[in-house]
C-alpha positions in Angstrom: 16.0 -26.1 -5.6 13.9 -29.5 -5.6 11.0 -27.4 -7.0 13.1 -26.0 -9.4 14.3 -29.9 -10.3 10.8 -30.7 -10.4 10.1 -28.4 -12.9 12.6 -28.9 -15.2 11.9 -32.8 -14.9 8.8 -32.1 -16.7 10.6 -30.1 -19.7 11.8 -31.7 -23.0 15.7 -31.7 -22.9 15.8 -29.7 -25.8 13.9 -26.5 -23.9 16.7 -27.0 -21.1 19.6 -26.2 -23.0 21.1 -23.0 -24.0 22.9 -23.5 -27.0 22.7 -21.1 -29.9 20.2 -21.0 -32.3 19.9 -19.0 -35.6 17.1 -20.1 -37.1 16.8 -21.0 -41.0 16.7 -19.0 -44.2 13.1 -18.7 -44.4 13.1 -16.7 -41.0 16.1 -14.6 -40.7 19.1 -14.0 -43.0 21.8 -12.2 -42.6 23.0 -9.5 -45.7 26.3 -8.3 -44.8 25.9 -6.1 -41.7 22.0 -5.9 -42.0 19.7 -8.5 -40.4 16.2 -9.0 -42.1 14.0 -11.2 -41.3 10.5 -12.9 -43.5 8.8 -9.8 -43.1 11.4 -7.7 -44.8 11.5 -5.8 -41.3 15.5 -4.7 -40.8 17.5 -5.3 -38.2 20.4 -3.7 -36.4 23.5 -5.5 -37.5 25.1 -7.8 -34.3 23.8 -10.6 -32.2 19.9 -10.9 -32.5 18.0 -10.8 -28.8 17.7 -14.5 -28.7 21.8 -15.1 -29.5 22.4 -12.6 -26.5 19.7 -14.5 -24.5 21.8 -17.7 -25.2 25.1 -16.4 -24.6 27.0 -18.1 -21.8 27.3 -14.7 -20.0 24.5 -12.6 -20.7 24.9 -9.3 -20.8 21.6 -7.8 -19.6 22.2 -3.9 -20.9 22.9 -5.1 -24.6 19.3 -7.2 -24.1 17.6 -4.2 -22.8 19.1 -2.6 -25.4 18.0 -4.9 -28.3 14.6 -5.2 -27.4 14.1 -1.2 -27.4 16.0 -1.1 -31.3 14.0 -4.6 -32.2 11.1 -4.7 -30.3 9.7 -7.2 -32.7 12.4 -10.0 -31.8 10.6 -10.3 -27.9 7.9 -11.9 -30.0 10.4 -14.6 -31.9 10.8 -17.9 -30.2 13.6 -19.7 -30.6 13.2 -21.9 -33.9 14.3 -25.2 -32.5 12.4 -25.7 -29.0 10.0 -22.6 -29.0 11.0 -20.9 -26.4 10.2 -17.1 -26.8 12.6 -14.8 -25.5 10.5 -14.0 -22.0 10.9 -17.6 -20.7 14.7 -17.9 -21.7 15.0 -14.2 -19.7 13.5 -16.3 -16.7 15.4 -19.2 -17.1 18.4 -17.1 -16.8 17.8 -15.2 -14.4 17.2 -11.9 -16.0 16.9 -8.5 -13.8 13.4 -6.7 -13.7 14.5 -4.2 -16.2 14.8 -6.8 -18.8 11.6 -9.1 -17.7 9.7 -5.5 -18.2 11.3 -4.4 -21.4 10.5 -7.5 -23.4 6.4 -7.3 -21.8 6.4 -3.5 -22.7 8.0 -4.9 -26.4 5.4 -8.1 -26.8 2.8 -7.8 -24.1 1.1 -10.7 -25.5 4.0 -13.0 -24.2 2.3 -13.4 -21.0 -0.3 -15.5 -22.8 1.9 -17.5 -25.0 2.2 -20.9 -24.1 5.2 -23.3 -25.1 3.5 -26.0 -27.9 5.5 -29.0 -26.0 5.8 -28.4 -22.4 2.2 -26.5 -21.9 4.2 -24.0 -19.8 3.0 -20.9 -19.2 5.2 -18.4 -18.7 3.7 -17.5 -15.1 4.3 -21.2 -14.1 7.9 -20.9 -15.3 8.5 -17.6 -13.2 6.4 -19.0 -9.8 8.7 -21.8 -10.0 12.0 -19.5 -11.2 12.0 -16.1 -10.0 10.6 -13.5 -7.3 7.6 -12.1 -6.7 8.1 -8.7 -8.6 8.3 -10.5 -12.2 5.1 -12.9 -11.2 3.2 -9.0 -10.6 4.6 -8.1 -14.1 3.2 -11.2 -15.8 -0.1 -11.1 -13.5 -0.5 -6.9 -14.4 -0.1 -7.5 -18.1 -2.3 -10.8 -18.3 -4.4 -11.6 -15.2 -6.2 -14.7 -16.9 -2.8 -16.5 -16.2 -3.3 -17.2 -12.9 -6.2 -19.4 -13.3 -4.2 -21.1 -16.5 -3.6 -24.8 -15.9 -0.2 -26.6 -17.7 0.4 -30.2 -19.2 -0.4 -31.9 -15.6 -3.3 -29.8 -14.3 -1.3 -27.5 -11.9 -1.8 -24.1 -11.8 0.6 -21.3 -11.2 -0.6 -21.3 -7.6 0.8 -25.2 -7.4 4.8 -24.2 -8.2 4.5 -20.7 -5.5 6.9 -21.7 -2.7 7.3 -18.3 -1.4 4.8 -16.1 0.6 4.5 -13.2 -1.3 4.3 -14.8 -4.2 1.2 -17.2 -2.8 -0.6 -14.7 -1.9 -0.4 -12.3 -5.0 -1.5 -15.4 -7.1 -4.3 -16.1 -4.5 -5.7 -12.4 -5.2 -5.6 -13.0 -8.7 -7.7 -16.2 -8.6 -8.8 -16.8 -4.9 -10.6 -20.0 -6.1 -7.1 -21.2 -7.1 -6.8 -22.6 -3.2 -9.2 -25.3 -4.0 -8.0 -25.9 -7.4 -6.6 -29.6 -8.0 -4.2 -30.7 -10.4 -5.2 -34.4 -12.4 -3.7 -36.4 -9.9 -6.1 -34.6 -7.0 -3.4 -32.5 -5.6 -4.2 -29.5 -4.0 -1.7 -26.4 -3.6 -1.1 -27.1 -0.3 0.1 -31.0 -1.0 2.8 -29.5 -3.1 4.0 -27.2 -0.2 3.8 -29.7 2.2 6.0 -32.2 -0.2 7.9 -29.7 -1.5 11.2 -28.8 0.3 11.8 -25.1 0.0 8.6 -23.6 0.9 8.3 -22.7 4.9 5.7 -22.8 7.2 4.4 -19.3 6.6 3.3 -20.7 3.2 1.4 -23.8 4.6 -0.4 -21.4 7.4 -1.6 -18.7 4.0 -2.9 -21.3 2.0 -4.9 -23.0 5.2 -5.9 -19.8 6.2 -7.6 -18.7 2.7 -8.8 -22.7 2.5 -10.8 -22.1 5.5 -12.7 -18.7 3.8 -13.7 -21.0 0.3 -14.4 -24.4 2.6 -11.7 -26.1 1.3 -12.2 -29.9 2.5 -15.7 -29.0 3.1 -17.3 -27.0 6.4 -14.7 -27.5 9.1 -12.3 -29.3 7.0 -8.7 -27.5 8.2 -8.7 -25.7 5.0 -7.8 -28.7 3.1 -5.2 -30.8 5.8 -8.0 -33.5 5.3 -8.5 -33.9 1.4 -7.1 -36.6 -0.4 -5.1 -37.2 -3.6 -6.5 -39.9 -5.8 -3.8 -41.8 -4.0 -5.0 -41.3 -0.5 -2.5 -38.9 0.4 -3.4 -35.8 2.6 -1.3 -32.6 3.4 -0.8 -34.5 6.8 0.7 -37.6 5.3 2.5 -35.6 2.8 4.5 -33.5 5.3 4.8 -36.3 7.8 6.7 -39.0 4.8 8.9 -35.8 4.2 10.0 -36.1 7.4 10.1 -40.1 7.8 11.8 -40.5 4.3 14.0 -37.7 3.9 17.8 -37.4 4.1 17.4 -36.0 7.4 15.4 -38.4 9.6 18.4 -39.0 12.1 18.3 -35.4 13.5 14.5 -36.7 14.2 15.6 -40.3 15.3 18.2 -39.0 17.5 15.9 -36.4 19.1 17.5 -33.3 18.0 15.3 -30.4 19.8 13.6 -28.2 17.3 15.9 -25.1 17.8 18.9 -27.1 17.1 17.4 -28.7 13.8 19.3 -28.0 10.5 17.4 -25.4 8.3 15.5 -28.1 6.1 15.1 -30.1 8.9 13.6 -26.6 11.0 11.2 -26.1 8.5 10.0 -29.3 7.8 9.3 -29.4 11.4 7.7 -26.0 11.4 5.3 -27.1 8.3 4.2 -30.4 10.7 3.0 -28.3 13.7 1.2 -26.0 11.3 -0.5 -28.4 9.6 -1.2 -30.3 13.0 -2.6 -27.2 14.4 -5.0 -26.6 12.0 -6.2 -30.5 11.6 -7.0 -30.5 15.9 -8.9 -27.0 15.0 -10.7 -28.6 12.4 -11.1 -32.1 14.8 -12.9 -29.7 17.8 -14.6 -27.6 15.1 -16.4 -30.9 14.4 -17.4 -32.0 17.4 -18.2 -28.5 18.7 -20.5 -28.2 15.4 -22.1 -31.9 16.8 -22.8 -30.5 20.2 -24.0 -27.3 20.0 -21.1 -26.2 22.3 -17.7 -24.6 22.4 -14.5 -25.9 24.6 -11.6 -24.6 25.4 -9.4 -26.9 22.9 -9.6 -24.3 20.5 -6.9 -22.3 22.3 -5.0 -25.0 23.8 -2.3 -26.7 20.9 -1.6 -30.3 22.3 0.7 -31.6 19.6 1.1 -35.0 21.4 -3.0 -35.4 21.1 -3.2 -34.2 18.2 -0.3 -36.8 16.3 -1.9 -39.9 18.1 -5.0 -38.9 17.2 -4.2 -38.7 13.4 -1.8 -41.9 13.8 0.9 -40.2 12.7 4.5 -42.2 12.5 5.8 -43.5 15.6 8.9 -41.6 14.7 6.9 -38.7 14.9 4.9 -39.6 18.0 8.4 -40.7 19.4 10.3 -37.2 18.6 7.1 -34.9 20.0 6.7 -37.4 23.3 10.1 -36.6 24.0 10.3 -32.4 23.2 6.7 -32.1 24.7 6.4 -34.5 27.7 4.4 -32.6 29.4 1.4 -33.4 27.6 1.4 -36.8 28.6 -0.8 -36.4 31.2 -2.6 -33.3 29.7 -6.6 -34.5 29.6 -8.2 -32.2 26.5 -12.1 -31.3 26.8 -13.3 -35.1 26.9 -10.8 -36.2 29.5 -8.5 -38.1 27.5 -4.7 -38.4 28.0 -2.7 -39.3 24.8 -2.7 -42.7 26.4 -6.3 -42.8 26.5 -5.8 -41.6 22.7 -3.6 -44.3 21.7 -5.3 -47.0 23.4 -8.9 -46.8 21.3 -6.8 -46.4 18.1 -6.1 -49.9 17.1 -3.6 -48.5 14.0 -1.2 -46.7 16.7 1.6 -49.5 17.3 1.9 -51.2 20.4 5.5 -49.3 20.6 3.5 -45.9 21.2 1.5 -46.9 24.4 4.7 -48.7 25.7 6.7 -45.7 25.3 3.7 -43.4 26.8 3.8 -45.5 29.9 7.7 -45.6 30.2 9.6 -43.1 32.0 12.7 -43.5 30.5 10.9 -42.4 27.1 9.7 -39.3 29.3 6.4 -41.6 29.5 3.8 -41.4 32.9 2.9 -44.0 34.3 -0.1 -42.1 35.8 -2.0 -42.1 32.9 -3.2 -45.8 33.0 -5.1 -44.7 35.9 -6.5 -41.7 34.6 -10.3 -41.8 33.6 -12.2 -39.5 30.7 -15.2 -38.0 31.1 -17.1 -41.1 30.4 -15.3 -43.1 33.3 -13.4 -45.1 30.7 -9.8 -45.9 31.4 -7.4 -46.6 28.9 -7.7 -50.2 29.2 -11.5 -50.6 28.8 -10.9 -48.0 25.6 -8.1 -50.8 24.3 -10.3 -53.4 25.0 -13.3 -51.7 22.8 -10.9 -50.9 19.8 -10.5 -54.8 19.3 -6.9 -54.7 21.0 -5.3 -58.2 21.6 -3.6 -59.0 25.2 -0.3 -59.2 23.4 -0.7 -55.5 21.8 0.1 -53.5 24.8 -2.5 -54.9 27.1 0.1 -56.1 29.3 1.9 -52.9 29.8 -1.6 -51.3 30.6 -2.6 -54.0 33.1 1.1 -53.8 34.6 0.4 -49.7 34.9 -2.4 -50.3 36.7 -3.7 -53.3 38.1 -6.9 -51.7 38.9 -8.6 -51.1 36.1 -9.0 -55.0 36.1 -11.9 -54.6 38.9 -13.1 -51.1 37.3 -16.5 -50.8 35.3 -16.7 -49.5 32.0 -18.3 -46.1 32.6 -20.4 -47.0 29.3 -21.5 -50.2 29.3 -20.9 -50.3 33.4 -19.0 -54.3 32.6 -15.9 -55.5 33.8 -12.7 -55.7 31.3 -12.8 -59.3 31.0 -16.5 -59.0 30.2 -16.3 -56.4 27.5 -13.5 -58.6 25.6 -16.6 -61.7 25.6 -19.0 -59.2 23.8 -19.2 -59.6 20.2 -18.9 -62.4 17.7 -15.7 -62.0 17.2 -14.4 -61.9 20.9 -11.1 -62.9 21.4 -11.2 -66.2 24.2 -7.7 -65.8 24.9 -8.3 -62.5 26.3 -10.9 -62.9 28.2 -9.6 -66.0 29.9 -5.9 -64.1 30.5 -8.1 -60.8 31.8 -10.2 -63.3 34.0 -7.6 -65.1 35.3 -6.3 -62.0 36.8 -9.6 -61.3 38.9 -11.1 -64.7 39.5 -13.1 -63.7 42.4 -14.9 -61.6 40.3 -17.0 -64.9 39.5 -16.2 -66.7 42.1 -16.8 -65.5 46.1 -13.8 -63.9 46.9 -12.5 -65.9 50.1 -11.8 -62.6 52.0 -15.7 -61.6 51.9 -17.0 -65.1 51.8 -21.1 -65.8 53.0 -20.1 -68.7 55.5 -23.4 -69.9 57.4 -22.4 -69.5 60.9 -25.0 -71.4 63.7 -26.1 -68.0 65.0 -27.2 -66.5 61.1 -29.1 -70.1 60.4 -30.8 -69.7 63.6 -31.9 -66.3 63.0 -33.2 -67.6 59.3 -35.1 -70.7 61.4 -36.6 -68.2 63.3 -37.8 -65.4 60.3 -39.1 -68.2 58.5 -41.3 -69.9 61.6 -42.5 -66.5 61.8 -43.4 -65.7 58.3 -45.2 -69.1 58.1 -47.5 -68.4 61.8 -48.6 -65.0 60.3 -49.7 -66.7 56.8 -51.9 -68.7 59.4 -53.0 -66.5 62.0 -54.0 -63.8 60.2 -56.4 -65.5 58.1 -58.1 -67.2 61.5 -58.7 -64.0 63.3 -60.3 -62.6 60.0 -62.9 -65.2 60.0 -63.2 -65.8 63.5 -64.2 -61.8 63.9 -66.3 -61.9 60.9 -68.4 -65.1 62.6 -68.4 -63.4 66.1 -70.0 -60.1 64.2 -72.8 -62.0 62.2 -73.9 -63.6 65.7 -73.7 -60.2 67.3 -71.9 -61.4 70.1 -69.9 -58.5 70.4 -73.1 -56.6 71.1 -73.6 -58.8 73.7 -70.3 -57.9 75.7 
């Protein structure tokens, strides 16, 4: 239904209404119980194909049964908003029988197109009937499924069902890369739209990723932007942030006790998710040289901190999939560790990561990556402030204050001085927690006891004999040889 809004949003309100029309005298006039029309082509006597087509109960047998006694009335529009007799069968809802008898009548309805709207009318069924009358139009003009309307969209745009997709997509498989004027692709307008399901978002990634939709590992379009900046994933994710039904998310309704629109909403998210951390590894696999084992393992929780979705979001998949939290993926990084190096994730998310009560660990401030960085030095490199989560990180684990960057092998307090825009505050809070570390720690102090200066006396007289000794016997031999007193003894 909101595609179906949608559509008729963009139509002139004269095209939306079904009220009678007879046309003028120049086109039809009626002689008694004889209809002609300009052509001097007669007409059975009663109401013409487009009266029955605008009656307020149509009665489908008398239209099937009009067109095959007037088979030239499929091909006359109705004189005041120019809709020919096809779309109105659409509109209202007309059975297959009817749909076919008007093609068979005017085959070259399939290619009209309305001289206000732009609609074609394989746009008007995608978006208004099943699949069976978009084969009809697609079998008697298969052009139309590459035909763009008033905004750039074509049919491909309006498909929210499955098997309609994908008999558009085998009409005109470059149609999945096609983008309307405002740089939407098909899958944006599944992702916004609210009727389509997640079977629909995982065909149209699926025959993305076969034309490199979004470019060589791009998720088969989750990454392409609108020429507002809007990707599938943002699309799907303010669907879920600003629709009617964000409490069921805010209240942390588990998925299988969702309300329908709320179920498949959810559904479309981990679809598109999946694909986007398929896409992420594909990239860094294609970087290396190397394959992991990420690309069988879904970790949602990763995967949404990663692409800083909503904290709503992060909120409602920390608290269904908790287990991740101290999942490491193929570089040794928790969702914490995630979080952390993303400045744009909130300081709420890494509090709530941390907090049991949110079904946080705590273990995961201690947990190092492959490239022996803990969360905290990875906060401290994103640019992090103390007062954005630095506290709660420090609090998890105290440790990481005396730990080494695996990287750059400094302490915390000494990574936050690095730069020309290092933040004094932090590193005078972070060195004020570890002080010894530049000043002698009392509890390993170098005291001079009596005995250790003794023993340095004693190296040092030593040292300074053999610097003189050693250069006396050296000459004193050499003298005794020239002499040959040696020979002598």
């Amino acid at each position: 239904m909101a595609m179906l809004s949608t559509l008729r949003s963009f139509l002139p309100r004269a095209l939306q209404s079904h009220h009678t029309s007879y046309g003028n005298e120049d086109d039809l006039t009626q002689r008694g119980g004889t209809a002609v029309d300009a052509g001097g082509r007669a007409s059975l006597a009663g109401p013409t194909l487009i009266e029955l087509l605008d009656a307020d109960i149509v009665d489908w047998g008398a239209v099937v049964a009009r067109v095959s006694s007037c088979p030239h009335e499929a091909s006359l529009p109705r004189i005041m908003t120019g809709q020919s007799p096809l779309c109105l069968s659409i509109a209202r809802e007309a059975p297959d029988s009817a749909i076919r008898a008007i093609l068979d009548a005017n085959p070259e309805a399939a290619q009209e197109v309305h001289w206000h709207s732009r609609l074609t009318p394989l746009y008007f069924a995608v978006a208004q009937a099943g699949p069976e009358v978009v084969q009809m139009i697609l079998n008697s003009h298969p052009p139309a499924a590459r035909q763009a309307v008033f905004n750039g969209c074509i049919p491909l745009h309006a498909a929210t069902d499955v098997d309609t997709a994908r008999r558009l997509i085998d009409a005109y498989p470059r149609g999945i890369g096609r983008t309307n004027d405002q740089g939407y692709l098909p899958l944006h307008r599944v992702a916004y739209a609210g009727d389509p399901d997640a079977d629909v978002v995982k065909l149209l990634i699926t025959e993305g990723k076969k034309y490199n939709v979004g470019g060589r590992n791009g998720g088969g379009g989750v990454f392409v932007e609108t020429r507002q900046g809007i990707t599938p994933i943002a699309a799907v994710c303010e669907t879920i942030t600003g629709g009617f039904d964000v409490d069921e998310f805010r209240h942390v309704v588990v998925p299988g006790q969702l309300s329908r629109s709320a179920r498949r909403k959810w559904n479309k998210l981990k679809t598109i998710f999946e694909a986007a951390q398929h896409a992420n590894v594909d990239r860094k696999n294609y970087k290396k040289g190397e394959e992991t084992s990420d690309q069988d393992i879904f970790r949602i929780l990763h995967t949404a901190i990663e692409l800083e979705a909503p904290d709503l979001i992060v909120q409602y998949i920390l608290q269904t999939h908790s287990g991740q939290c101290v999942q490491q993926d193929s570089l040794g990084q928790t969702p914490l560790s995630i979080a952390a190096s993303k400045k744009k994730n909130s300081e709420n998310i890494i509090v709530k990561l941390l907090d049991p009560k949110c079904r946080g660990d705590v273990s995961a401030a201690g947990m190092m990556d492959k490239q022996q960085q803990l969360p905290l030095h990875r906060a401290i490199a994103s640019g992090r402030g103390f007062h954005d989560a630095m506290r709660a990180l420090i609090d998890a684990a105290p440790r990481a204050l005396e730990t080494r960057d695996g990287v750059t092998q400094l302490y915390p307090f000494m990574m936050a001085a690095v730069g020309a825009d290092a933040d004094v505050d932090l590193v005078y809070t972070l060195l004020k927690e570890t002080p010894w570390l530049v000043k002698p720690n009392p509890r390993q102090s170098n005291t001079i006891t009596p005995s250790l200066a003794m023993e340095n006396i004693t190296h040092n007289f030593v040292s300074v004999l053999m610097w003189i000794l050693v250069p006396f016997v050296a000459i004193m031999l050499s003298f005794l040889f020239e002499k040959r007193v040696i020979f002598q003894w």
